[in-house]
Each structure stands twice: as C-alpha cells, then as structure tokens.
C-alpha positions as CSV (number, residue, x, y, z in Angstrom):
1,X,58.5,125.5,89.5
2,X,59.1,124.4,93.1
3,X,61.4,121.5,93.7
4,X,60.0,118.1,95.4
5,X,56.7,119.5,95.5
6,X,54.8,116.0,94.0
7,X,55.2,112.7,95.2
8,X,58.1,110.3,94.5
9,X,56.4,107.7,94.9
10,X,53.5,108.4,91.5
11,X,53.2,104.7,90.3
12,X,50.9,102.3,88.8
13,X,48.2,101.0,90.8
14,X,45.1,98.7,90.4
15,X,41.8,99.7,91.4
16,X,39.1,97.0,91.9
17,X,35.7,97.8,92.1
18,X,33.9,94.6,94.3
19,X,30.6,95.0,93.7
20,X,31.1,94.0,90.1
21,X,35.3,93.1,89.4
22,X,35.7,95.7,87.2
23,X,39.6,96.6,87.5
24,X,41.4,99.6,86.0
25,X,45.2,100.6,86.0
26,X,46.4,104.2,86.4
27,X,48.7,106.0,88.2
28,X,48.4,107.0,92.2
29,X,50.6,107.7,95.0
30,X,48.2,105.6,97.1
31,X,50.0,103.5,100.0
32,X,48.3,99.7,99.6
33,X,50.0,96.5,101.0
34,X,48.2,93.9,98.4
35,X,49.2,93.4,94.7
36,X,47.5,91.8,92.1
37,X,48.7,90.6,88.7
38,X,47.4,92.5,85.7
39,X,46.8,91.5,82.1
40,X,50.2,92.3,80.9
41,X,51.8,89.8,83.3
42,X,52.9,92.2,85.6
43,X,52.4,93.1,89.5
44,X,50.8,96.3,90.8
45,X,49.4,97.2,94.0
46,X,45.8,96.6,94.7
47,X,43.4,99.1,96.0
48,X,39.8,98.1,96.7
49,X,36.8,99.9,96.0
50,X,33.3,99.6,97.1
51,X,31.5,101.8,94.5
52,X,33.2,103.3,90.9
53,X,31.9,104.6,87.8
54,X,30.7,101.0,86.6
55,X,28.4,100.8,89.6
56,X,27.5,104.1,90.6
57,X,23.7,105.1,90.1
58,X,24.5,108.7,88.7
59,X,26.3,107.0,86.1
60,X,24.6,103.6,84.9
61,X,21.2,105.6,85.4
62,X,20.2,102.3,87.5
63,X,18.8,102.3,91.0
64,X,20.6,100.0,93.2
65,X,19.6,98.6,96.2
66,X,22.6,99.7,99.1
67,X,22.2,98.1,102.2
68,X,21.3,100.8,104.9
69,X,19.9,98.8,107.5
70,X,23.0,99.7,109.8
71,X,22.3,103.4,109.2
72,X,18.7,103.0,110.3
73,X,19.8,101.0,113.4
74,X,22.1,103.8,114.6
75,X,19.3,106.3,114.2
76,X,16.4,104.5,115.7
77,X,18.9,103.9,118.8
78,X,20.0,107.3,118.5
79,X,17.0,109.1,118.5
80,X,15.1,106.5,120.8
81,X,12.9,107.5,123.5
82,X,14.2,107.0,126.9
C-alpha cells in the first residue's frame, strides 16, 4: 500500500439535516468550524445539511414541496424578451 495516501485528519463528525433535525455521527475528513454536543456528552464538528435520507423524496416515497421560485425568476429574466 502507498504511504499517506488517506487523510490524517478522518474523525467524527455530526451531520444535521435542517429540514427536519435529524442528526447522525460518522466519520469524515470534512473541514467545519461549528461543533455541536452529541448524546454521549461529547463535542464533534457540525456539518449542515439541507436534504438527507430522512427527507429526500426518492426515499420517504413522499412528494415534497421545494421552493423553486428563485429558479423560475432566473429563467423568466433569462430568457425574457428584449
């Protein structure tokens, strides 16, 4: 095997999922500059998530309503005639 080919710095790390607090420790080499204390008392670094498993359509076989007015904006100014 190669020598120092992974990261040194492969820790535990929170992920938070907003749109409905669901939380979830595992390990990443991800760079955050929050923390966030975890059920076992401890500190580990926070990373944010708009969308994961527990919200995702494709797996809760539930539509949800995403706003896209912002995308609709840009192309109706995009696209506009002149």
């Amino acid at each position: 095997m190669k020598k120092d080919l992974h990261p040194t710095s492969y820790r535990p790390v929170v992920f938070k999922d907003m749109s409905n607090d669901y939380s979830f420790l595992t390990k990443s080499c991800i760079e955050t500059k929050e923390t966030i204390q975890w059920e076992d008392g401890n500190e580990y670094p926070l990373v944010k998530l708009e969308i994961s498993h527990t919200s995702h359509p494709f797996y809760t076989g539930k539509m949800k309503l995403i706003d896209t007015a912002g995308r609709i904006d840009k192309f109706r100014n995009r696209y506009a005639k002149k």
